[in-house]
N, C-alpha and C positions, 0 to 999 in steps of 0.2 A: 504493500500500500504506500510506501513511503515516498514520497514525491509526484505521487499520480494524482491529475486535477480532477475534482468529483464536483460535479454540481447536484444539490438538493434541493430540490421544490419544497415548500412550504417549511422552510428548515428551524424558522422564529421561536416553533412551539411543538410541545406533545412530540409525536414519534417523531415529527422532522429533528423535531431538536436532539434527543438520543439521539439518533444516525448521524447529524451530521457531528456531534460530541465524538461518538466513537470512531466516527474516521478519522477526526483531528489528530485525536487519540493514536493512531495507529500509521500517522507519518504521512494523512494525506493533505494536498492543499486543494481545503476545502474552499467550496463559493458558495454562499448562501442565497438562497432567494427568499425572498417574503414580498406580499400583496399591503397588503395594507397595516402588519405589524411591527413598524420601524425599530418602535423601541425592541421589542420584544428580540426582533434582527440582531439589531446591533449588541445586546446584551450576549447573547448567543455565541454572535461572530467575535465576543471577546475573551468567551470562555475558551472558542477554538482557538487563542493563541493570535487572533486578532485578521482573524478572515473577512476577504472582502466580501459587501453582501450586494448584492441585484434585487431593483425590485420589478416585476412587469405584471400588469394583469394577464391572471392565464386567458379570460375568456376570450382575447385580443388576440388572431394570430401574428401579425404585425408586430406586437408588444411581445412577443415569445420571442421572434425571428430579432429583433434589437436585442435581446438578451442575452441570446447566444453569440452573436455578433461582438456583445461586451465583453462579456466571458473569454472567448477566441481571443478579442483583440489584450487585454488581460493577461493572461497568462499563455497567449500561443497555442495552444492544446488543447485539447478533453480527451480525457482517457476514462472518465467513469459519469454517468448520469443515475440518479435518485431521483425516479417523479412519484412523490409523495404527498402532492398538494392534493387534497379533495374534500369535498363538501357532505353532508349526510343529513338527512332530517329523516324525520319520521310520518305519513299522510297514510290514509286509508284508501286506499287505489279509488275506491270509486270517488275518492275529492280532488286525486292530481289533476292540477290544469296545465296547461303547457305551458307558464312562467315556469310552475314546477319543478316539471321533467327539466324543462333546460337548466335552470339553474344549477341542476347535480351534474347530469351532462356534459354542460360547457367546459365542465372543470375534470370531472371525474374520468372524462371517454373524449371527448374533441381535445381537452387541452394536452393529456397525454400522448395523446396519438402525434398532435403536430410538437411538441416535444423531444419526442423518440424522434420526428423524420430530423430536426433543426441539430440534435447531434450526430446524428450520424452523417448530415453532411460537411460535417466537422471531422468526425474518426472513418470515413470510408478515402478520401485519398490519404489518409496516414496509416497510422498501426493497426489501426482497429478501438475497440472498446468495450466496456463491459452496462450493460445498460438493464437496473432495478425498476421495474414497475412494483408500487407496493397497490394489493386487487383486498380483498378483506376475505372473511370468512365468507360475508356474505354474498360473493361470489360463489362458492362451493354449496351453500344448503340455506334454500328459500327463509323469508322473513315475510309477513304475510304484510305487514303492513313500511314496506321497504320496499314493496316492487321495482318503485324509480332506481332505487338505489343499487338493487342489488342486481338490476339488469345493467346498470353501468360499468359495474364492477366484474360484472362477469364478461361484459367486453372487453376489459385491459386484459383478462387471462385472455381472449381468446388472438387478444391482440398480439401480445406478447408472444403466441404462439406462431403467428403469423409472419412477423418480424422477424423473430428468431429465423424463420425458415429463408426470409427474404435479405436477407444479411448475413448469414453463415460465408465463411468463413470466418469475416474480419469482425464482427460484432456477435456478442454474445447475449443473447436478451432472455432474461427469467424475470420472475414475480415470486412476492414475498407477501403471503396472505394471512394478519393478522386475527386470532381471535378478539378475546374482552382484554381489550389492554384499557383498562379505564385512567384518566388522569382529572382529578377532583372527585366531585359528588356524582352517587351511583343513585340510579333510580329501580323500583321491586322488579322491569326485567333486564337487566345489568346482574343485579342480585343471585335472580334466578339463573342466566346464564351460566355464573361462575360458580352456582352448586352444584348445578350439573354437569361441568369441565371435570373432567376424569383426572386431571391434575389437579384436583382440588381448590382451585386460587384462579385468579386471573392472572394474567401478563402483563410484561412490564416493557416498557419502552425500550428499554438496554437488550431483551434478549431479540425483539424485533431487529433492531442494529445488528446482531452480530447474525442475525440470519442472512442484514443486508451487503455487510461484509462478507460475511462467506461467497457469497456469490459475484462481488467487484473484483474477488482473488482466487477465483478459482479460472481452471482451464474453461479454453472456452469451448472443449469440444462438450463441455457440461450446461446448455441451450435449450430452451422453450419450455422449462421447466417449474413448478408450482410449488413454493415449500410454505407449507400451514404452519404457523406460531401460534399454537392456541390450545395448547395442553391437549390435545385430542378430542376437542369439544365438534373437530368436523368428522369424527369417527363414529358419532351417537346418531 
């Protein structure tokens, strides 16, 4: 990891901020991005050792494509992408209106996607790269009242699958699908989730990271692949 440029999406807070802590951590030079939480950013990028951060809205593909643009001009390279930025709420399918859906969308599945193209045309005439979609649980096993959500999510797995295909050799693209990593106040089904986690407890931001690390350092003939951080709660 050490000296390899990783950019993270939504890196200001919660798992972004884990990930991008533990690549600091581990020799990389990180770039942080953040939307609208500067302080939150800049706090962050000082724990990393005083990384620089980006901010662009994702919903913007224009404001993606400057970002990477920054980054590039920046430190020269990218060798590793974390898109981790995503939105979530909670609606009853039959209330989603179409601000709704796009609102998870925009961010969760369009912003990812033009993301993933904006670096690799960054690591396809160099070395290559290693590129983390983080998809949730709720990509693998329905949520009745998550619909929006969990059909977004289960388009980065499928994306990611896709990519991986369409980039092999030089780019190595998996996803890292988090269970109940909660950070603050849990509500009775948060609660219930994590009694029902066959690991007993929920998860924690740090072991998300190091799922997301494993995979910015491994070979890259290890591609389109799905690893669940979620005590085996996608096992039930």
């Amino acid at each position: 990891m050490s000296g390899k440029v990783i950019l993270v999406t939504g890196a200001s807070k919660r798992i972004g901020r884990s990930i991008a802590l533990k690549l600091a951590g581990d020799g990389a030079r990180v770039a942080i991005h953040y939307g609208n939480s500067e302080a939150e950013a800049r706090h962050t990028a000082e724990e990393c050792g005083g990384a620089p951060i980006f901010q662009a809205d994702l919903e913007n593909v224009a404001d993606i494509r400057r970002m990477f643009d920054d980054v590039a001009a920046k430190f020269g390279r990218l060798d590793g992408l974390v898109n981790n930025a995503a939105r979530f709420t909670r609606i009853d399918p039959l209330k989603v209106e179409e601000a709704d859906w796009d609102f998870i969308h925009s961010v969760n599945l369009k912003a990812t996607f033009f993301c993933c193209q904006a670096a690799a045309r960054i690591m396809l005439p160099g070395e290559g790269g290693h590129i983390v979609n983080i998809s949730s649980l709720g990509a693998l096993r329905p949520w009745e009242e998550h619909a929006h959500y969990c059909a977004s999510k289960a388009g980065v797995v499928m994306l990611t699958k896709s990519l991986a295909k369409a980039w092999a050799p030089k780019i190595a693209v998996n996803s890292v699908a988090p269970g109940v990593i909660p950070f603050g106040k849990t509500d009775t089904r948060i609660e219930h989730l994590i009694e029902v986690t066959p690991a007993g407890r929920a998860g924690t931001g740090e072991e998300v990271a190091d799922a997301v690390a494993y995979f910015l350092n491994a070979s890259k003939f290890i591609t389109g692949q799905i690893m669940a951080v979620d005590g085996g709660l996608s096992q039930r």
